[in-house]
VEXMIGU-11428 format. One record per residue (C-alpha): residue number from 0; x, y, z. Coordinates in nm, 4 decimals, padded with zeros to 6 digits, always signed. Layout:
REM residues N
seq,c1,c2,c3
NUM,X,Y,Z $
...
***
This chain:
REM residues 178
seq,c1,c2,c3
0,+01.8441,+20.3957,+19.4185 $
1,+01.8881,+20.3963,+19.0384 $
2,+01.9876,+20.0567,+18.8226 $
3,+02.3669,+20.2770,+18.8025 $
4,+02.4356,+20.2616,+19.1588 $
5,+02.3095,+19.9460,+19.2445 $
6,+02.5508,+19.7916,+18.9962 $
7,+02.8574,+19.9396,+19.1245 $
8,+02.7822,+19.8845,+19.4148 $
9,+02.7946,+19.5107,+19.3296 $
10,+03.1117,+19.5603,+19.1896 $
11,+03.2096,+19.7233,+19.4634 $
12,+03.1742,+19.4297,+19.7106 $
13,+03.2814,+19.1799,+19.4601 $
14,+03.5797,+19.3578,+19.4205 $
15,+03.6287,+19.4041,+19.8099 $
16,+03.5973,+19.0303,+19.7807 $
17,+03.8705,+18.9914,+19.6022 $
18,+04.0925,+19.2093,+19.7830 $
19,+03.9979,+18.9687,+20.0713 $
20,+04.0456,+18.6626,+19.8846 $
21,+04.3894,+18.7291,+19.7887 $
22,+04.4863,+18.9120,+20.1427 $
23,+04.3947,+18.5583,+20.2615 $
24,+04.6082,+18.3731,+19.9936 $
25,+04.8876,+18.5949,+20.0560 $
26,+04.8255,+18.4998,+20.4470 $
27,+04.8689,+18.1035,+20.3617 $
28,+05.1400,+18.1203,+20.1340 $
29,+05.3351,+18.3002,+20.4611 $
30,+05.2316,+18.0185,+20.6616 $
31,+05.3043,+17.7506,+20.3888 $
32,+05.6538,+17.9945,+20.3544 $
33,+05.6725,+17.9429,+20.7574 $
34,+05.6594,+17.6008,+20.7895 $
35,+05.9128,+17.5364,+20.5231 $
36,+06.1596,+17.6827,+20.6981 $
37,+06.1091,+17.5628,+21.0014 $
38,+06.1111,+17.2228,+20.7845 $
39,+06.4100,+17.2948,+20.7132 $
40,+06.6001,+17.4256,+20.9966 $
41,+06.4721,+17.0970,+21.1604 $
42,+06.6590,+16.8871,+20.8967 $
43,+06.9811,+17.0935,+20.9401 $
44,+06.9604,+17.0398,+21.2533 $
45,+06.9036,+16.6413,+21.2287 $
46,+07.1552,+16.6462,+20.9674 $
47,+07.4208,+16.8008,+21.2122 $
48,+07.3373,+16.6131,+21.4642 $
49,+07.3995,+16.2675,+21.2074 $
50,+07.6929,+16.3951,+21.1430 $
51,+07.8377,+16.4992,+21.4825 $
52,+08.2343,+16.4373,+21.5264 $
53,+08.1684,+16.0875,+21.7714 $
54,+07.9560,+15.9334,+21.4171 $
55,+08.2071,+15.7033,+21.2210 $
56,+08.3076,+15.8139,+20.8501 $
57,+08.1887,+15.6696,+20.5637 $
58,+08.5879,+15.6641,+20.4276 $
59,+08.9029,+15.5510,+20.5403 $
60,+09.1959,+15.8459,+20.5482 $
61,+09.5125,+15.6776,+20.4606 $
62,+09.9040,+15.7280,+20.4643 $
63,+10.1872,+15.6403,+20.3380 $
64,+10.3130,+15.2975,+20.5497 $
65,+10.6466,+15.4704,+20.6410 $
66,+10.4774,+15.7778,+20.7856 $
67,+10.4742,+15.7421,+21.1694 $
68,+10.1077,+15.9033,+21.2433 $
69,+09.8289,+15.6540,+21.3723 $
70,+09.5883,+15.8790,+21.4065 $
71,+09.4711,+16.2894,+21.3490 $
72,+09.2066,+16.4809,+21.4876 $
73,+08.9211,+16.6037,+21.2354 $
74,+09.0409,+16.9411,+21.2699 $
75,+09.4380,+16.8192,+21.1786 $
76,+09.2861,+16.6521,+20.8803 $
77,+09.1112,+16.9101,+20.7735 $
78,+09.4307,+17.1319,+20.8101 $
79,+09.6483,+16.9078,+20.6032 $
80,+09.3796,+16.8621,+20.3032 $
81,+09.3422,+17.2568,+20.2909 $
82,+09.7064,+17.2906,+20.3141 $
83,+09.6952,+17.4614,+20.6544 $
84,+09.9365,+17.2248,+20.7372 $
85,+10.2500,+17.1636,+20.6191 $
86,+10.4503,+16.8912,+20.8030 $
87,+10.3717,+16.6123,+21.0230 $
88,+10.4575,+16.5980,+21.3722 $
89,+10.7462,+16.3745,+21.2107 $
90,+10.8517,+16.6661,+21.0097 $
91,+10.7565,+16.4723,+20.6955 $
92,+10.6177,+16.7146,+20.4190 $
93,+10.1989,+16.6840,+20.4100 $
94,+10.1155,+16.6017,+20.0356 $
95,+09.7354,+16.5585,+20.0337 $
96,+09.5773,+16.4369,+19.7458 $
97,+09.1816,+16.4794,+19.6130 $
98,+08.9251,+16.2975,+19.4607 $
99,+08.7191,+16.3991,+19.1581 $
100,+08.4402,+16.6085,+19.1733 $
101,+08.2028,+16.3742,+19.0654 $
102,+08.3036,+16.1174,+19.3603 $
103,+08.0683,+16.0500,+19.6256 $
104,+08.3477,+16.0180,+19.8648 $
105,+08.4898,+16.3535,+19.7892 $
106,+08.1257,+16.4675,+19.8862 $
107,+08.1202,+16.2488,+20.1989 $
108,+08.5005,+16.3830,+20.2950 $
109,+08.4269,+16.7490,+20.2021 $
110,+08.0910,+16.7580,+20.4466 $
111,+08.2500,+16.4751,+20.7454 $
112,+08.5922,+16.5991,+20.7513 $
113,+08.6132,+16.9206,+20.6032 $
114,+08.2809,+17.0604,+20.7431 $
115,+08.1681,+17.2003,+20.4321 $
116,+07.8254,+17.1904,+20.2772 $
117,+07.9063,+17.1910,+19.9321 $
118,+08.1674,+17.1113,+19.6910 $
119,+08.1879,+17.4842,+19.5464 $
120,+08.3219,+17.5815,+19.8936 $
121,+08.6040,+17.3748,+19.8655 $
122,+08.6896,+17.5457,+19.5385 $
123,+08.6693,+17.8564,+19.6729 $
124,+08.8919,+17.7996,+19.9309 $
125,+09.1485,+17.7201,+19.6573 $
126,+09.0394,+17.9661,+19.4305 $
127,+09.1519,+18.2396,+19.6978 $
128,+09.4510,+18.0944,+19.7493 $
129,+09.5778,+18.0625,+19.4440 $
130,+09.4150,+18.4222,+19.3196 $
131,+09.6500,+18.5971,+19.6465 $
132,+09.9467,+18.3616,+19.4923 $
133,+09.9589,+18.2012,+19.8762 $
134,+09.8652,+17.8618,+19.7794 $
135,+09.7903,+17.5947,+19.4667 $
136,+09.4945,+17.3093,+19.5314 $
137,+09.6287,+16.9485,+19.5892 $
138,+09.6424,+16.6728,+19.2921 $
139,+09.3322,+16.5388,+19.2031 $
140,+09.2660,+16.2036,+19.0923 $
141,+08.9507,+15.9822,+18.9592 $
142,+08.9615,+15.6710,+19.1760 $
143,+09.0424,+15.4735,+19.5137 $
144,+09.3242,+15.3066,+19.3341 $
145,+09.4449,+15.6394,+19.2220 $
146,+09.4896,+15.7693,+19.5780 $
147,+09.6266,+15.4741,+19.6847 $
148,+09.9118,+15.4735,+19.4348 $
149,+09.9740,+15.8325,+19.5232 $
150,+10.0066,+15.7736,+19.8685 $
151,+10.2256,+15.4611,+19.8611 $
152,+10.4309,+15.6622,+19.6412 $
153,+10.4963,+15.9854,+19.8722 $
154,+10.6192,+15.9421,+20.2369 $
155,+10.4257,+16.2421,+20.3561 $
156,+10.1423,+16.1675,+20.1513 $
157,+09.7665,+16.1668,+20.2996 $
158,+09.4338,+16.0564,+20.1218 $
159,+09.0825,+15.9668,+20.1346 $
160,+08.8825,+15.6485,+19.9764 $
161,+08.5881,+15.4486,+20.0025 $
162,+08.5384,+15.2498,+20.3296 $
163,+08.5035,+14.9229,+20.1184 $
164,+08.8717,+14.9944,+19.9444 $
165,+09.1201,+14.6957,+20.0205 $
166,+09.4569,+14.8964,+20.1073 $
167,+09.8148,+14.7457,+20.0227 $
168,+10.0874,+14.6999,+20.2583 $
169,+10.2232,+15.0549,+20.1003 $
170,+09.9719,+15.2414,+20.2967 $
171,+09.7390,+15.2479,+20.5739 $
172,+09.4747,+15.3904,+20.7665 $
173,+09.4628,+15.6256,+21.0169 $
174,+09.2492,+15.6758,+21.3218 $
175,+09.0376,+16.0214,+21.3356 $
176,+09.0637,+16.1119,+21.6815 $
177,+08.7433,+16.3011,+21.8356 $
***
């Protein structure tokens, strides 16, 4: 065997070792891949079952004091925020209001009561409705106080705010129902 072929045939296996090498790094980074998912699909999961429809809200939904409702289901609210809705059972007109963007209780009320993971699918929703001229996107406001002087002010009205927010005799809270 000459110097020539002895040499590639080094290369050869060095390179076979290679293609090895990176079959098995392609192999872990499935796995690795693998178990992330499954990471998260256990989270979801945990994270739906955190925020099943018995677990209390982290808000307080509130109407005006002369509007007869004590209490909605969290699919009724979620049909008078998205203006699926259009009159209480007292024939009052539904006038939901929103909070900012930026608000964590708009985040909290979009993923409790709404049922949506993000804030961009909210804005779809609106987006589409006002695109096919069916629909415009409720008021939107950039406080507690805000929504509470919207609501006190409108006999159909209907809001959200923080848990902690003290609530004049204009308004009041209603019950979610399961």
């Amino acid at each position: 065997m000459s110097a020539h072929d002895s040499g590639q045939r080094r290369r050869e296996g060095r390179s076979h070792l290679r293609r090895e090498s990176r079959a098995g790094a392609r192999a872990a980074l499935r796995a690795v891949g693998a178990a992330l998912v499954s990471l998260v699909l256990v989270a979801s999961a945990t994270w739906a079952a955190e925020s099943d429809a018995d677990s209390p809200l982290d808000l307080q939904i509130i109407v005006n004091a002369g509007n007869p409702v004590r209490s909605v289901t969290r699919e009724e609210a979620k049909r008078a925020f998205l203006k699926q809705m259009s009159r209480w059972d007292s024939e009052l007109r539904v006038e939901p209001v929103d909070q900012s963007l930026v608000s964590p209780v708009r985040l909290a009320f979009t993923r409790d009561v709404l049922r949506m993971e993000r804030l961009s699918d909210v804005r779809a929703h609106w987006q589409k409705l006002i695109f096919t001229g069916r629909g415009t996107a409720p008021p939107v406001v950039n406080t507690d106080a805000e929504v509470i002087a919207f609501v006190a002010d409108r006999p159909g009205a209907v809001g959200y705010v923080s848990r902690s927010a003290s609530l004049p005799a204009a308004v009041r809270r209603i019950e979610i129902d399961r």
